[in-house]
N, C-alpha and C positions, 0 to 999 in steps of 0.2 A: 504494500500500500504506500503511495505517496502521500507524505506530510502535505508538501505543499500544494496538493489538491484539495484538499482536505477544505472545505468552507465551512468559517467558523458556528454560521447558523445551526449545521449538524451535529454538534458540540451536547454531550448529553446536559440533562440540565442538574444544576445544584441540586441535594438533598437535606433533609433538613435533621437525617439523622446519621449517626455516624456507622460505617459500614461496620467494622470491626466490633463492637458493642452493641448496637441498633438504643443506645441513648439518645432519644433530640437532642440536636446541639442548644445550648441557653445564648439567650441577645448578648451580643459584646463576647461570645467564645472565638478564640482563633483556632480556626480549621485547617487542614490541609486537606491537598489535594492532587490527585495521580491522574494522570489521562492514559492508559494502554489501549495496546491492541492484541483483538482478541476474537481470533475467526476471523478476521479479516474486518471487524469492529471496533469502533473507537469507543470503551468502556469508561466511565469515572469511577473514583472510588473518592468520598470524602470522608475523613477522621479526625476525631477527636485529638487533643496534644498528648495524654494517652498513650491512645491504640497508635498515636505514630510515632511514637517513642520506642512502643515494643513492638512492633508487629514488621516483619519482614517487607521491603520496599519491591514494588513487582518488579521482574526482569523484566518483562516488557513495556515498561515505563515511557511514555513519549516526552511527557512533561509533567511538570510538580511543580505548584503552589503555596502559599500561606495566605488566608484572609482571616476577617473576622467576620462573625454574621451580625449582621445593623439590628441596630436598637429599633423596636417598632416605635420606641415613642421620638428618638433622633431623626428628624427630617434635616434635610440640606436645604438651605432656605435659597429660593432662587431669585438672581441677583435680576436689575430693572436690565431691560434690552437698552442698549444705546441709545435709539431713537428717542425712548421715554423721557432717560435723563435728556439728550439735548435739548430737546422741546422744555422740558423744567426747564436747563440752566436757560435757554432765551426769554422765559416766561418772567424770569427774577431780575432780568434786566429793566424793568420797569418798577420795582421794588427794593430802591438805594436802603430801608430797614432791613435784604436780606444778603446786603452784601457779604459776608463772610462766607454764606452757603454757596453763593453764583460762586466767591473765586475757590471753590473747596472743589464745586462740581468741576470748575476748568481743570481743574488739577488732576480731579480724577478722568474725566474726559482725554485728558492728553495722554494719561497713561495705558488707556485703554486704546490710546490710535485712532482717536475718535475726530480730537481736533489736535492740532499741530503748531509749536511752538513756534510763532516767529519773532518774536523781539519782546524788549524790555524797555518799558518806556519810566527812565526817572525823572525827580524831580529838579529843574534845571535851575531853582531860584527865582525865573518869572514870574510865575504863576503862583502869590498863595496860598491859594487854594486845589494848587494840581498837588493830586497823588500817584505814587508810583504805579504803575500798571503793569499786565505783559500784552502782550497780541497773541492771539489765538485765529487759529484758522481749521474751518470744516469745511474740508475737498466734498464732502457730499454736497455740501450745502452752497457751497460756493461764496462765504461768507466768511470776514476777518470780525472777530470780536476784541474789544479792549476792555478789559477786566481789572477793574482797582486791585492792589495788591492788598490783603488785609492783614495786619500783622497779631497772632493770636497766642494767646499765653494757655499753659496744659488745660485747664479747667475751660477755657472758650473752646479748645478742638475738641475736646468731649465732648461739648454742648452741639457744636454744629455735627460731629458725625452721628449724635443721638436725632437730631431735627433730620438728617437724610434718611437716617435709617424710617424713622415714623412717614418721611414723604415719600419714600419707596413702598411703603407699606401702606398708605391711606391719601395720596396727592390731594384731594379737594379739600378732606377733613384739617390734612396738617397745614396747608397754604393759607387758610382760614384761621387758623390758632395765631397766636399773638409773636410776633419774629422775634429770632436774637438781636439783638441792640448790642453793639460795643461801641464805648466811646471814642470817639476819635482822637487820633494824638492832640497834645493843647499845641494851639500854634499862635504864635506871637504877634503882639498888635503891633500893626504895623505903623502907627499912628507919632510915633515920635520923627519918622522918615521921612 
């Protein structure tokens, strides 16, 4: 028989007990696992840490494993599609109360490939009131965004990555709840000049 014929689809499927004992495996046990051939058949055998401590390994072994079987109650939470966040992070561009989140989203947008770093725009002394920024750009979208740079002490990045996460998880409800506010650096009167 050839391996690499062999499509994964016909792959016997997991058991939930173990071959060598016929114990159910328990949530979170690390299992092993044998693929032979046999007859001209691709057989499994899964075991307990156990039975495969003592129990002879087949000679005709293709391949061997270790996993754990998942927690029924552990899900893997799944993350927003891309589009979503962009659409957020554009949507916060009309809400200077959420800037910290728009520049957290660029951040994470950029490192997802989503948008793409082009430049850092600082403060040149002209402008009072300018703050530092970067440029961002979405090749999908065909659009450069300028994004205030916000500068956040441990306890603010808590607070915004705890606000994404509840806006990944409820966009209208959380958009509607009251934003993070961080004050702005004090900047000096310019009034004796």
């Amino acid at each position: 028989m050839q391996i690499s014929a062999f499509p994964p689809e016909n792959a016997p499927k997991p058991t939930r007990v173990c071959a060598e004992t016929g114990r159910p495996f328990e949530p979170g046990e690390k299992i092993y696992t044998f693929l032979f051939e046999e007859n001209g058949e691709i057989l499994r055998r899964d075991l307990c840490a156990d039975a495969f401590a003592s129990s002879p390994r087949p000679e005709n072994a293709l391949a061997w494993w270790s996993s754990r079987l998942p927690n029924g109650v552990e899900k893997k939470e799944k993350i927003a599609p891309n589009d979503a966040l962009t659409d957020l992070f554009e949507s916060l561009a009309e809400r200077p109360d959420e800037a910290a989140l728009r520049y957290v989203l660029a951040l994470l947008l950029t490192r997802r490939r989503v948008l793409r770093f082009e430049s850092e725009e600082l403060d040149d002394g002209r402008d009072r009131f300018a703050r530092p920024s970067i440029v961002v750009y979405s090749p999908r979208r065909e659009t450069s965004y300028v994004v205030p740079i916000v500068e956040m002490n441990a306890e603010e990045i808590v607070a915004v990555e705890a606000r994404l996460l509840e806006l990944v998880r409820k966009p209208s409800a959380a958009l509607a709840a009251a934003p993070l506010v961080f004050a702005p650096p004090d900047l000096e009167d310019d009034a004796t000049a």
